[in-house]
C-alpha positions as CSV (number, residue, x, y, z in Angstrom):
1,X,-7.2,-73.1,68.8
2,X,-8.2,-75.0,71.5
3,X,-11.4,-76.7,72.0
4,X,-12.2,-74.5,74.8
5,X,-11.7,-71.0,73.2
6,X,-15.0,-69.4,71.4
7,X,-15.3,-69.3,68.3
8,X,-15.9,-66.0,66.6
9,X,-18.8,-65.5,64.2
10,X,-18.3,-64.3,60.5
11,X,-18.6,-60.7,61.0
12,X,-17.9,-60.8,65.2
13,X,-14.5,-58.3,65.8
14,X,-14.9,-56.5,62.3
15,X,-15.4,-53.1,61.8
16,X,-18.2,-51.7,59.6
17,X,-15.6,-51.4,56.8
18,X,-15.4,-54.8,56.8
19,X,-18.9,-56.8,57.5
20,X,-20.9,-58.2,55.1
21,X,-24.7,-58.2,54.6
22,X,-26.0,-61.1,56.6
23,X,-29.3,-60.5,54.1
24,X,-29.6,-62.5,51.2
25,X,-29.6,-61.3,47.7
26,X,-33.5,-61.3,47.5
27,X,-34.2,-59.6,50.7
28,X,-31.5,-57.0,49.9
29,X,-33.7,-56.1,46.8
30,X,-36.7,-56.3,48.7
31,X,-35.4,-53.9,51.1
32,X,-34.2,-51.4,48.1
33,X,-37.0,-51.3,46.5
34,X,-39.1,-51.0,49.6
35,X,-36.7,-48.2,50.8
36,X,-36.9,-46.7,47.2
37,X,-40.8,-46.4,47.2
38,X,-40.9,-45.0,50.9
39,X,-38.5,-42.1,50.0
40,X,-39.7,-41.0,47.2
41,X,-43.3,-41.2,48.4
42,X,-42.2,-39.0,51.0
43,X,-40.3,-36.5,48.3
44,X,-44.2,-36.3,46.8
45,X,-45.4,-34.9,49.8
46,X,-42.4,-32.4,50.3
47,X,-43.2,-31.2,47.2
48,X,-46.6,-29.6,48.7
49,X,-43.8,-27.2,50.4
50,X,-43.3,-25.9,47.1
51,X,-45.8,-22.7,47.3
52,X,-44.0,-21.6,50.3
53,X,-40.6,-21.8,49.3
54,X,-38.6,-18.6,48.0
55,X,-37.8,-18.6,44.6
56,X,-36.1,-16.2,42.5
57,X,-37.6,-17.7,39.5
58,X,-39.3,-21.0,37.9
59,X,-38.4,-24.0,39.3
60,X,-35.3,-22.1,41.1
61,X,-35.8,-22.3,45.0
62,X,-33.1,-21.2,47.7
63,X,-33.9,-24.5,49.1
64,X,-36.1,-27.0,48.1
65,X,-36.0,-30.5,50.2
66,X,-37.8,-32.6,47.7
67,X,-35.0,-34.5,46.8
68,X,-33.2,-34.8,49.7
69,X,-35.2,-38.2,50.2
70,X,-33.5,-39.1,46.8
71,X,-29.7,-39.0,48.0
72,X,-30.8,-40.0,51.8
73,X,-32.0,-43.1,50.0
74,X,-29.4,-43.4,47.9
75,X,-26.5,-43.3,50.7
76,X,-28.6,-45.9,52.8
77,X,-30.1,-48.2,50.3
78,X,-27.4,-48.0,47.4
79,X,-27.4,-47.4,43.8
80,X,-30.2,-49.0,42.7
81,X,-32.7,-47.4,45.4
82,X,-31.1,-44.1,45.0
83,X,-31.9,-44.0,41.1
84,X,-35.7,-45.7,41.9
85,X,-36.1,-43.5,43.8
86,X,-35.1,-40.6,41.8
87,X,-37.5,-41.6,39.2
88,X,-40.3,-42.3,41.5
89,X,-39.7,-38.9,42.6
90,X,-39.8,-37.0,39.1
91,X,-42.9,-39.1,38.0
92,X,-44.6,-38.5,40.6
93,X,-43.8,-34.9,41.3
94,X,-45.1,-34.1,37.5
95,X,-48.8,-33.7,38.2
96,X,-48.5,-31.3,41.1
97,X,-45.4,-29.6,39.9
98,X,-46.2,-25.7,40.2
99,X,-43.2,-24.5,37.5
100,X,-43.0,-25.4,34.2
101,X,-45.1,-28.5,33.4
102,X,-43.1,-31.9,33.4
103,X,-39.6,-29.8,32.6
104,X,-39.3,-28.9,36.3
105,X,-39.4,-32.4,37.7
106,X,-37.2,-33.3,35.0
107,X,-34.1,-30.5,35.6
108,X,-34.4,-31.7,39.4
109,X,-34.4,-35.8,38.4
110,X,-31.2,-34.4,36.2
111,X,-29.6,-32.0,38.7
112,X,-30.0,-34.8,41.4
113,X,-29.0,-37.8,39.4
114,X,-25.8,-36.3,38.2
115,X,-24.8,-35.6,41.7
116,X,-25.7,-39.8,42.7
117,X,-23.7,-41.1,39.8
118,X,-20.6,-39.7,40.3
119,X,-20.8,-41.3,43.6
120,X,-21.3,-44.4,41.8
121,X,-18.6,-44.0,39.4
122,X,-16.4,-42.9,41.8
123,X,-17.2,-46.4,44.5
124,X,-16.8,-48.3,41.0
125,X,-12.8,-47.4,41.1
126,X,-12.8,-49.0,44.9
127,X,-11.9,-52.9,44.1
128,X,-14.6,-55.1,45.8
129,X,-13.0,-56.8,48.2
130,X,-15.3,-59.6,48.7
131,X,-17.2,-59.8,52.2
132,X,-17.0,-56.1,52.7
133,X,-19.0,-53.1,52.0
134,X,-18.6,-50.3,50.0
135,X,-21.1,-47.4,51.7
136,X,-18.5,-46.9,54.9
137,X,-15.9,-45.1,52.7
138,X,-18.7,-42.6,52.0
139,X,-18.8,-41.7,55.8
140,X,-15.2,-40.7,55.8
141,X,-15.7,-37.1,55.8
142,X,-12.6,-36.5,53.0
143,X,-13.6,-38.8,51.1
144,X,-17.7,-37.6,50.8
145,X,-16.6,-34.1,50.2
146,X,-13.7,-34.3,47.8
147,X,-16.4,-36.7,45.7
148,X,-19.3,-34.3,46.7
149,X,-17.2,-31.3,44.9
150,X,-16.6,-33.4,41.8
151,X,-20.5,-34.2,41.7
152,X,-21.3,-30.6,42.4
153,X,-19.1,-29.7,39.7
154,X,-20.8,-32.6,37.1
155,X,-24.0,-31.5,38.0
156,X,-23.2,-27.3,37.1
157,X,-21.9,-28.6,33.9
158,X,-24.7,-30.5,33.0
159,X,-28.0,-28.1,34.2
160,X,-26.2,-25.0,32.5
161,X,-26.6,-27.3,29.0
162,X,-30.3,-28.4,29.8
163,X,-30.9,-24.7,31.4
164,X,-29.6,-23.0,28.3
165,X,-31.9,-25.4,25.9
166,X,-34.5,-24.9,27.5
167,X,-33.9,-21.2,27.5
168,X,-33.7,-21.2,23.9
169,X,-36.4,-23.2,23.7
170,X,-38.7,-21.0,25.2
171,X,-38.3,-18.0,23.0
172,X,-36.8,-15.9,26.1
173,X,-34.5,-12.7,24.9
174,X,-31.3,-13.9,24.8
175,X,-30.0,-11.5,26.0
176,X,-31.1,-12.6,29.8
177,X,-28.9,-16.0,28.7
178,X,-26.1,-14.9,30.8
179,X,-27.8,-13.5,34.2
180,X,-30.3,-16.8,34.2
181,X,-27.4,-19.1,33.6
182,X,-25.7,-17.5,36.4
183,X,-28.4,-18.0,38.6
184,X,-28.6,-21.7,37.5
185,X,-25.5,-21.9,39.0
186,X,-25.6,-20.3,41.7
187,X,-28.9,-22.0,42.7
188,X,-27.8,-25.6,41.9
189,X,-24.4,-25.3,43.8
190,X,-26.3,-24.4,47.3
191,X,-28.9,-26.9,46.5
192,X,-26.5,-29.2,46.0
193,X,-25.0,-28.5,49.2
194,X,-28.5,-29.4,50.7
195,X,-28.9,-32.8,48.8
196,X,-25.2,-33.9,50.1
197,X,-25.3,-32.5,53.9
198,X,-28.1,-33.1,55.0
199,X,-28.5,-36.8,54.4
200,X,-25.1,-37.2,55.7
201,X,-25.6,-35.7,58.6
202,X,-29.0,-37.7,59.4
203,X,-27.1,-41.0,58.4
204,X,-24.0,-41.1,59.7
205,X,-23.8,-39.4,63.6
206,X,-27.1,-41.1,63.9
207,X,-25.3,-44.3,63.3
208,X,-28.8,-45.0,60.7
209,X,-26.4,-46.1,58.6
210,X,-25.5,-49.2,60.5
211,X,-29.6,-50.1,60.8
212,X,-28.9,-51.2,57.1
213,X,-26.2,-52.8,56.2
214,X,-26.6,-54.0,52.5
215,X,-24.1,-52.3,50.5
């Protein structure tokens, strides 16, 4: 190269694939925690929806957005705000929950947690190739949905064990086992569908995603 001819910066002509975070470490975790604490504060306040929202029985809701914050913040901020935030979210939805006392914000920490782990898990199998990030492969719309059906498919598994304990334990008839169970799954697959889409569509055609590149 000739002493004439620019030099390119570290992450100058690289896609988003294959940037790093300019952040350091610390402000990265400042950032995820901060993000953490500002979504799940806001899945609080969604939860004042809750006496509006149609549901066809406790805790079940055709749609409930509280924790959409929780996987929003997860695809922008990462694993570790994604689970803060998720926890945030259940503790503090506990003394304003309107269904069954601390149970309810527990099956949605559950439902929604199983769905953000497999993500994890799944990312985990991705070698880290170091100086790029791991969230764009999350925007290809393949791979998010063919992950998204295995999560879907975790989380079903899962909520129809805690849904049936809780059943039991109770003291409902079981002989309404069955019907309630298929409602469980009915409800958590189209709730599921929320918790996915809708982040992804606010993150990545909105470009948000690129606002915040730490992970």
């Amino acid at each position: 190269m000739s002493e004439t001819e620019p030099k390119l910066s570290k992450n100058e002509g690289k896609t988003i694939e294959e940037r790093e975070s300019g952040m350091s470490s610390n402000t990265q975790l400042v950032l995820k925690i901060a993000g953490a604490a500002i979504f799940g504060a806001l899945s609080i306040l969604l939860s004042f929806l809750s006496p509006i929202l149609l549901r066809i029985g406790p805790g079940m809701a055709i749609f409930d957005p509280v924790s959409i914050p929780w996987t929003t913040s997860f695809i922008i901020f990462g694993p570790l705000a994604g689970i803060l935030c998720s926890l945030i979210g259940f503790v503090g939805l506990i003394p304003f929950d309107t269904s069954i006392p601390v149970i309810g914000p527990f099956m949605k920490f559950m439902a929604t947690f199983t769905l953000i782990v497999i993500y994890i898990l799944v990312l985990r199998l991705y070698k880290k190739e170091e100086g790029k990030l791991l969230r764009p492969k999350l925007k290809k719309p393949k791979n998010y949905i063919l992950v998204g059906l295995l999560a879907i498919g975790f989380r079903l598994i899962v909520m129809e064990i805690l849904n049936t304990i809780v059943y039991i334990g109770l003291g409902l008839p079981i002989a309404g086992l069955t019907t309630w169970l298929i409602w469980v799954a009915i409800i958590n697959s189209i709730q599921s569908i929320w918790d996915l889409a809708i982040p992804y569509l606010l993150i990545f055609p909105t470009r948000l995603n690129e606002m915040f590149e730490i992970w």
